[in-house]
C-alpha positions in Angstrom: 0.0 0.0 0.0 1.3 3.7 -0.8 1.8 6.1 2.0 -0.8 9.5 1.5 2.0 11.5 0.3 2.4 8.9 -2.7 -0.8 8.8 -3.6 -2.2 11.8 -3.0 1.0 13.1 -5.5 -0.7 10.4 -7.9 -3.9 11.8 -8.4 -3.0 15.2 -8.2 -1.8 13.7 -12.1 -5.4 13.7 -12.9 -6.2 17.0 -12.9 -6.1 20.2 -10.8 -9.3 19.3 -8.9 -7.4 16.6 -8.0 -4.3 18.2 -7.0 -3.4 18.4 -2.6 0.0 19.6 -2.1 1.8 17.8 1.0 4.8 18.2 3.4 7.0 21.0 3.5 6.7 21.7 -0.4 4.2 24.5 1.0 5.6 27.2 3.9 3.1 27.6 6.2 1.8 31.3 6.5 -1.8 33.4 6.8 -2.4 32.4 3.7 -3.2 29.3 3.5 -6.6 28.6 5.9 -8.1 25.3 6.8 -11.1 24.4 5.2 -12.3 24.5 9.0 -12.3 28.0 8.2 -14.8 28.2 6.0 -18.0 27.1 8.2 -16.2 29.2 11.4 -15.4 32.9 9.3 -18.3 33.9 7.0 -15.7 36.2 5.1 -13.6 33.6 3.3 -16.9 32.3 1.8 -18.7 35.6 1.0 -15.3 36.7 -0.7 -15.5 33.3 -3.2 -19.0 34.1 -3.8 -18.3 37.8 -4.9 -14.7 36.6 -6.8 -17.1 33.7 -8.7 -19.8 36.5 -9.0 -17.3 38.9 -10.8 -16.2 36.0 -13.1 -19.6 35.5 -14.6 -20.6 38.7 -14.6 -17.7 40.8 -15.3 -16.1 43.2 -12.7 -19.3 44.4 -10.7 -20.9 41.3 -11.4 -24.3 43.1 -12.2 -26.0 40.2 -14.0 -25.4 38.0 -12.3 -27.9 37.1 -8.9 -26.3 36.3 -5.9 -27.9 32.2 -6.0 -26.2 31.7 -9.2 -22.7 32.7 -7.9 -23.4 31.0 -4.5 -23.5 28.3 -6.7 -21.1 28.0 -8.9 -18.8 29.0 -5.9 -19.9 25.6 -4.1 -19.7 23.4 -6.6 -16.4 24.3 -7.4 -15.2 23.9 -3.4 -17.3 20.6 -3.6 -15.3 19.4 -6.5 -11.8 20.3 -4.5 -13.3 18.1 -1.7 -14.7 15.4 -3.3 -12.1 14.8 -6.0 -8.5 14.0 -4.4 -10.2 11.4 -2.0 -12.3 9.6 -4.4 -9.3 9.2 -6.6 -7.6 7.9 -3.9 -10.1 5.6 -2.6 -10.7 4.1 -6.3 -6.7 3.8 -7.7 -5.0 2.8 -4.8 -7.6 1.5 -2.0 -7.1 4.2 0.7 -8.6 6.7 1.9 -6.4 10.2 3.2 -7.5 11.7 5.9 -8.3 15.1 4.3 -10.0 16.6 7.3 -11.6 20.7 7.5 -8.6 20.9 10.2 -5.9 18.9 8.0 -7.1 20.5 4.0 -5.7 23.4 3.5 -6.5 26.5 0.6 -5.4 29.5 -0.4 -7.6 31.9 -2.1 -6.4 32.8 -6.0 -7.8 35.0 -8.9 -8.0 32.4 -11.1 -8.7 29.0 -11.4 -9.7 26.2 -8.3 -8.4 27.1 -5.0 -4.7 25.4 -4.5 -5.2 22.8 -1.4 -2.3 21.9 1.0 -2.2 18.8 3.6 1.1 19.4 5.5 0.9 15.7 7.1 -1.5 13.5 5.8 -2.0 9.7 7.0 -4.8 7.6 5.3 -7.0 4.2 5.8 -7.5 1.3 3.7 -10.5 0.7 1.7 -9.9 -2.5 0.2 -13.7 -3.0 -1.0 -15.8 -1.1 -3.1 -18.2 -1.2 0.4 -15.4 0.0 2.7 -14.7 2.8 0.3 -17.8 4.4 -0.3 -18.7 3.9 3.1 -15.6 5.8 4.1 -16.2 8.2 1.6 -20.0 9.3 2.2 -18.4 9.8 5.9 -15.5 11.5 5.2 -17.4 14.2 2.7 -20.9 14.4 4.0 -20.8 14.5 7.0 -17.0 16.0 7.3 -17.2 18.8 4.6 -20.3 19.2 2.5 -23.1 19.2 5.1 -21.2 22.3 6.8 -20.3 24.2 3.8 -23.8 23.6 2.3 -25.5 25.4 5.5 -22.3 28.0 5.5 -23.1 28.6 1.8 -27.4 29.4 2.9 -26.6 31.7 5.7 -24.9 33.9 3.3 -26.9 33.3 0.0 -31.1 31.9 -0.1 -30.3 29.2 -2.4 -31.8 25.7 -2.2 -30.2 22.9 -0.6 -31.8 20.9 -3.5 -29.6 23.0 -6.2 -26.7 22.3 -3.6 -26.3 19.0 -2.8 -26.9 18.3 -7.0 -23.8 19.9 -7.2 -21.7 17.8 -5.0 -23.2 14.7 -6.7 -22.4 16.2 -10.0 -18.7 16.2 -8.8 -19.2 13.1 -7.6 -20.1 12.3 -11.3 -17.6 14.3 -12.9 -14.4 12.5 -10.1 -16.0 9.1 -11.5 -15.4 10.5 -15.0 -12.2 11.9 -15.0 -10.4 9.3 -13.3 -11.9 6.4 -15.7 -11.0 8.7 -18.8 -6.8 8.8 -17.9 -7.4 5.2 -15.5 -9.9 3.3 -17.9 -8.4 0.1 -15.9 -10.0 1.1 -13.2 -13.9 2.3 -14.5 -15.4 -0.6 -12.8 -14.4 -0.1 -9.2 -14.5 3.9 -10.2 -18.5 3.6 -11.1 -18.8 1.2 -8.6 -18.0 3.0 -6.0 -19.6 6.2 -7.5 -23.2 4.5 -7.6 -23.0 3.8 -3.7 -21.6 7.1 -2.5 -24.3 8.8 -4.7 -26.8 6.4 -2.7 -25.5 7.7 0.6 -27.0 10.3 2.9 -28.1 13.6 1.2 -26.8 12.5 -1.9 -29.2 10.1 -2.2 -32.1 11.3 -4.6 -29.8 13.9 -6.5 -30.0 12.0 -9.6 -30.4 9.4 -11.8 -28.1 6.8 -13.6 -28.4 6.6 -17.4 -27.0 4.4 -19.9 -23.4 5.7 -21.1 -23.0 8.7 -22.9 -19.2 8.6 -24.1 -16.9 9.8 -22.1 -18.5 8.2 -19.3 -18.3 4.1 -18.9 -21.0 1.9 -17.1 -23.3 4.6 -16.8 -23.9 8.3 -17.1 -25.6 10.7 -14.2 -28.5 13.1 -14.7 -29.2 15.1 -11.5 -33.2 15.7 -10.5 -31.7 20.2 -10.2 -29.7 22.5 -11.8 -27.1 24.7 -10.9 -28.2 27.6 -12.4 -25.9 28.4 -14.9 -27.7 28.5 -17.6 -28.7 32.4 -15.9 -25.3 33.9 -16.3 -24.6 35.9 -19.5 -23.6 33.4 -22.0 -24.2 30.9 -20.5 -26.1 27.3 -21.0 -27.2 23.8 -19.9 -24.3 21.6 -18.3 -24.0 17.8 -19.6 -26.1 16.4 -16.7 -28.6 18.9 -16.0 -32.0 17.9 -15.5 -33.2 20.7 -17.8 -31.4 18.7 -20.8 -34.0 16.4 -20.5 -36.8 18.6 -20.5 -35.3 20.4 -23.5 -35.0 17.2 -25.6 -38.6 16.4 -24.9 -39.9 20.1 -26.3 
């Protein structure tokens, strides 16, 4: 079995969702916050809204309503979360201990937030049971369920539209790691269809037959995330409207 530092440095291959920094490759100073921080200090939060807000919208973000920058801002955080460990879990059986104490980030003007786990140690999850298990505890009830009521005390937008989100990252980790792993898009959807049965991701969505890239099955969440409101912008892959719009 690879330490965390190995396989976290593995994953972060797959993309820069997937990408935690560990050890003393990072100096520790006020800029990097724990993800701790985020549920405990409204301002890191609202400031990610505004940034994502400016984004879509341009510099005062004017068209852009405060719901659909809430988010986007989530989902992208969600995807930082859920990413790295599901990687982890699927390629190499174990599970690092990415905890809102232990993740670190530090806030950029472009692009995801960089992460940082200065120490990391990690569990085995030999089984596809043991690691969606492992997972749907580690993110639910670790990260996701806090940020999602952090994200409504600042912004009135619906848990529903929320938790689709993380099980669209959910969808999208599954995804990515089969298209550069293909060996491993059993395991990877395997354990993607029982974390996406788990707690309040349960109900998000539905599984569909394949729609290439995807392999074993494609997701469709029941919500959408909104973007289809900003200027320019349209209906994601698996957004519940798609459906409607194909039936029109």
């Amino acid at each position: 079995m690879m330490n965390a530092r190995a396989v976290l440095a593995d994953v972060s291959r797959l993309g820069p969702f997937f990408a935690v920094t560990t050890g003393s490759a990072e100096v520790p100073d006020a800029c990097w916050r724990p993800m701790l921080d985020l549920r405990t200090d409204p301002a890191p939060l609202r400031d990610r809204i505004a940034h994502v807000r400016g984004v879509l919208g341009g510099p005062d973000g004017q068209d852009v309503d405060d719901r659909v920058a809430a988010s986007i801002a989530f989902q992208g955080i969600a995807a930082l979360v859920v990413s790295a460990p599901f990687a982890a879990a699927v390629l190499h059986g174990v599970l690092p201990r990415l905890t809102p104490r232990a993740l670190h980030w530090r806030a950029t003007e472009s692009g995801p937030w960089p992460l940082w786990c200065p120490e990391p140690d990690a569990v085995p999850v030999p089984d596809v049971t043991s690691a969606a298990e492992a997972l749907a505890t580690a993110l639910l009830d670790e990260h996701l369920e806090p940020l999602v009521t952090a994200v409504r005390a600042q912004v009135a937008v619906a848990e529903r539209v929320l938790w689709g989100n993380a099980a669209s990252a959910v969808a999208s980790a599954k995804r990515l790691v089969v298209a550069q792993r293909p060996e491993a898009a059993d395991r990877a959807a395997a354990v993607a269809q029982r974390l996406l049965a788990a707690g309040r991701f349960a109900g998000t969505g539905d599984l569909l037959p394949p729609v290439d890239p995807d392999r074993l099955w494609s997701f469709r969440r029941r919500s959408c995330c909104l973007y289809y409101r900003v200027p320019g912008g349209g209906l994601c892959g698996d957004c519940v409207l798609q459906a409607r719009e194909q039936r029109a």
